[in-house]
N, C-alpha and C positions, 0 to 999 in steps of 0.2 A: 761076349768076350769072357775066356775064363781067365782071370786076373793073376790064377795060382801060379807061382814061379815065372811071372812077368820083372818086367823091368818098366819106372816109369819114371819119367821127369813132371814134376809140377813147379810150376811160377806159382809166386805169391805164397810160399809156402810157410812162412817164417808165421803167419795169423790168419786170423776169419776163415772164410770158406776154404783156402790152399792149404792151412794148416789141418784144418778137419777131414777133408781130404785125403791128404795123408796116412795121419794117425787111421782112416775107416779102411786103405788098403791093406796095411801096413795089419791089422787086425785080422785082414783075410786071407792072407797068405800071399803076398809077391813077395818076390827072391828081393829085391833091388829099389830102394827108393832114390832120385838125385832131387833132391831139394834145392830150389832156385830161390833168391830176395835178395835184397842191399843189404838187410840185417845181418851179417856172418853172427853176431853173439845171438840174436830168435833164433837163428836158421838150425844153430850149436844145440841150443834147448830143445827144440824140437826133434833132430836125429837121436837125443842121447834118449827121449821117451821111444822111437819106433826102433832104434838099437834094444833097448829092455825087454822088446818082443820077439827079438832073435830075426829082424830085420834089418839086411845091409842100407846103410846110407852113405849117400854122396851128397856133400853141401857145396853150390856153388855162389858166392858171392857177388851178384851182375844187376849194372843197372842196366835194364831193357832198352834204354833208350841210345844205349854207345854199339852201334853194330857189329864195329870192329870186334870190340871182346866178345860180343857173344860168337864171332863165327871162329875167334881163339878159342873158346872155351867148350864149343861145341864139337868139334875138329879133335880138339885133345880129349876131351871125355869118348867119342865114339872109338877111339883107337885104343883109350886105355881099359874102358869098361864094358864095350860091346854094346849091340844094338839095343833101341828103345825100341818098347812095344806100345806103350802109352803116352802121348802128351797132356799135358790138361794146362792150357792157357789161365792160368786164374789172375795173374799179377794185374790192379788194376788200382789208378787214383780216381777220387771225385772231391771236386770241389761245389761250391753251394752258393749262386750269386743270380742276382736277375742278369737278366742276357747286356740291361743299358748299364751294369755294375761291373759287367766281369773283366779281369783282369787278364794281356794276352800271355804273362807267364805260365798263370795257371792253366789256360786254356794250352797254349804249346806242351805243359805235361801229360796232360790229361790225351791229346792226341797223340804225343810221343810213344807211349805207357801201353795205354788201352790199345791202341791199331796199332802202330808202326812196330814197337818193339815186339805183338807177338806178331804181327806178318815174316819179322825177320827171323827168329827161333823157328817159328812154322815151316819158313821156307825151306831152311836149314833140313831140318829132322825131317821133313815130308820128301825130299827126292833122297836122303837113307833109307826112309823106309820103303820109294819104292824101287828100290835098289834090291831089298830082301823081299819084294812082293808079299809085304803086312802089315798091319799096325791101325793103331787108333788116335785119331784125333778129338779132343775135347775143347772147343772153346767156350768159356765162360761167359756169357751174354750178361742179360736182365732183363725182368719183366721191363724196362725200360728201352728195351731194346723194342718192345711191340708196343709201348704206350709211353709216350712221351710226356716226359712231368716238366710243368712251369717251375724254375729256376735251378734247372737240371740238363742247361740248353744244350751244351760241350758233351755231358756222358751222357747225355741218351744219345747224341748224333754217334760219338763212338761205339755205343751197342749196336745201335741200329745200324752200324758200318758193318759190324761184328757178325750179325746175322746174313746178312748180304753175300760178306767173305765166305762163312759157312758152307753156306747153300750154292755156292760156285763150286766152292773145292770138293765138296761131297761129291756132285757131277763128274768132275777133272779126275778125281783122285780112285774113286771105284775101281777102275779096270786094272787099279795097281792093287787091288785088294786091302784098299786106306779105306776104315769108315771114318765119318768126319762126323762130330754131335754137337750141339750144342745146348748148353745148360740153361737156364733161364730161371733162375730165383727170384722169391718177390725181396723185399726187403728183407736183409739178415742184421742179426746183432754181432757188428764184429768192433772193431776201434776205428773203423772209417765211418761206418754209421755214426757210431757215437758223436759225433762232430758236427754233424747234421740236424739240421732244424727237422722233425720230423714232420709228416704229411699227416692229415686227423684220420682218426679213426684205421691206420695202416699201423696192423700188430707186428714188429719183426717176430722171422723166425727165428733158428739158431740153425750156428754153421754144418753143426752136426747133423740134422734133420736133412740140410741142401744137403750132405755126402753121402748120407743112406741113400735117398733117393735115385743118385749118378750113379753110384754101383749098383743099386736096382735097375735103373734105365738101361744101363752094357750089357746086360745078360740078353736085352729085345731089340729088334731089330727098328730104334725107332730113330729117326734125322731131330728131333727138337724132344727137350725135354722142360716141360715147365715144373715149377716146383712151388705148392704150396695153396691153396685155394682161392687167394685173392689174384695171381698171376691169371687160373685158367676164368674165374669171373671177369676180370680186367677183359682179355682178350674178347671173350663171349660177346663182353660188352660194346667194343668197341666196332665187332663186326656186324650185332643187330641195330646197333644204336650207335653208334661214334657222337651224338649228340648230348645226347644222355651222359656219357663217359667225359666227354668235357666239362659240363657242369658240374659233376662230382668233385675232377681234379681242379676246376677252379674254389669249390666252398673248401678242398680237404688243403691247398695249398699254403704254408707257412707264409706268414706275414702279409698277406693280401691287402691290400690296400682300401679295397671297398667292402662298404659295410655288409657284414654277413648280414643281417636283415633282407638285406636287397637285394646280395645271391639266393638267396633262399625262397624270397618272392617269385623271383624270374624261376628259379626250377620250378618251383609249383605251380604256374603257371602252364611252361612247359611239358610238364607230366599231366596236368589237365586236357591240354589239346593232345598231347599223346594219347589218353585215353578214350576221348569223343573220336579221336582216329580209328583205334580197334573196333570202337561200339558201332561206327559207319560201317562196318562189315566191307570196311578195305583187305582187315589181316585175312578173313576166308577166302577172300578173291585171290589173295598174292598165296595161301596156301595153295590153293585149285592149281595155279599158275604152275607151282614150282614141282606138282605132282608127275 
């Protein structure tokens, strides 16, 4: 996709990855930025930096989860500002609780947020745009969308919804000339991280690093974009080994309750019989196999 003298709506725009986002098109020449969040005063701060670059913006003030306004506000921006060529779904909460601790408010935002409010802005912008036979859709997944973390039970089932929707629409939507992407960051450093108990040994990245990358990813012709090295080890991991990959996410998980000693044991253990496994000259047989 070439970005230059586009027009794009992002969620989530007012911080973290939506605001980097942004500020990295906004850097490369589109005509038009609409900036979505509840924050109007972030959302202000942020136009008046992609204004300084000689970048139009439009700030919309929406909580995602009231339908109504959004198909008001949708309605009135496409009539007053013309068509989008870009979506990028980024608006997204996470809350941080064991599954027997969570709370069903938080859970009802988190599903409201994350699925419902961008199915409804998607549905919206997606038959516009194949009205004009163009455009691009971006939704914002996570590595958590493909590896599901202990006391992350509500947003991973939302990513992992998120991917799902993806890979439908991509299908649906082609023939209307809609590519559909989706993004897949490992952990970022934004103000909803910051809140979170972190995972061991899991370095965030920065939001800027996820935006380079999304603009790198639109120029290919690729359906999933992961971002960051511990995203495409995680995945790796999970499809040579899904075994392996749980014992990780159980010694790296915050607040465990049993003694690392004795996860630690059990892996070693496990990676011991993993190994007398290859050494049986199983892995050559299952190589020959798969030739």
């Amino acid at each position: 996709m070439n970005i230059q003298g586009k027009v794009a709506l992002i969620t989530g725009a007012s911080r973290g990855i939506g605001r980097a986002i942004a500020l990295e098109l906004a850097q490369l020449g589109m005509k038009r930025l609409i900036l979505v969040a509840r924050d109007r005063h972030k959302l202000a701060e942020v136009a008046q930096q992609i204004e300084s670059m000689g970048v139009e913006t439009t700030i919309l003030s929406l909580d995602l989860a009231n339908s109504v306004n959004i198909n008001i506000a949708i309605a009135q921006l496409w009539r007053n500002d013309g068509p989008i060529d870009l979506l990028v779904n980024c608006a997204g909460v996470a809350y941080q609780n064991t599954f027997l601790q969570s709370k069903l408010p938080q859970v009802q935002e988190e599903l409201s947020v994350n699925l419902m409010g961008m199915y409804t802005l998607t549905s919206l912008i997606a038959r516009r745009m194949a009205s004009q036979r163009q455009g691009t859709i971006v939704n914002v997944s996570s590595l958590m969308g493909k590896v599901a973390a202990p006391t992350m039970a509500t947003y991973s089932a939302t990513k992992f919804a998120i991917i799902g929707f993806t890979q439908a629409l991509r299908q649906e939507l082609a023939p209307h000339n809609i590519r559909v992407i989706a993004l897949l960051p490992t952990l970022t450093d934004t103000d909803m991280v910051r809140d979170l108990q972190l995972f061991r040994w899991v370095v965030p990245m920065t939001p800027e690093k996820v935006a380079q990358v999304l603009v790198a990813g639109l120029e290919k012709n690729t359906p999933e974009i992961l971002v960051g090295w511990q995203s495409h080890l995680a995945v790796w991991c999970q499809r040579l080994s899904p075994w392996l990959l749980e014992q990780i996410l159980q010694l790296a998980t915050p607040g465990t309750k049993q003694p690392q000693d004795s996860l630690i044991k059990s892996f070693r253990a496990k990676i011991h019989r993993f190994g007398d496994w290859l050494l049986s000259g199983n892995m050559a047989s299952l190589v020959s196999a798969r030739k």
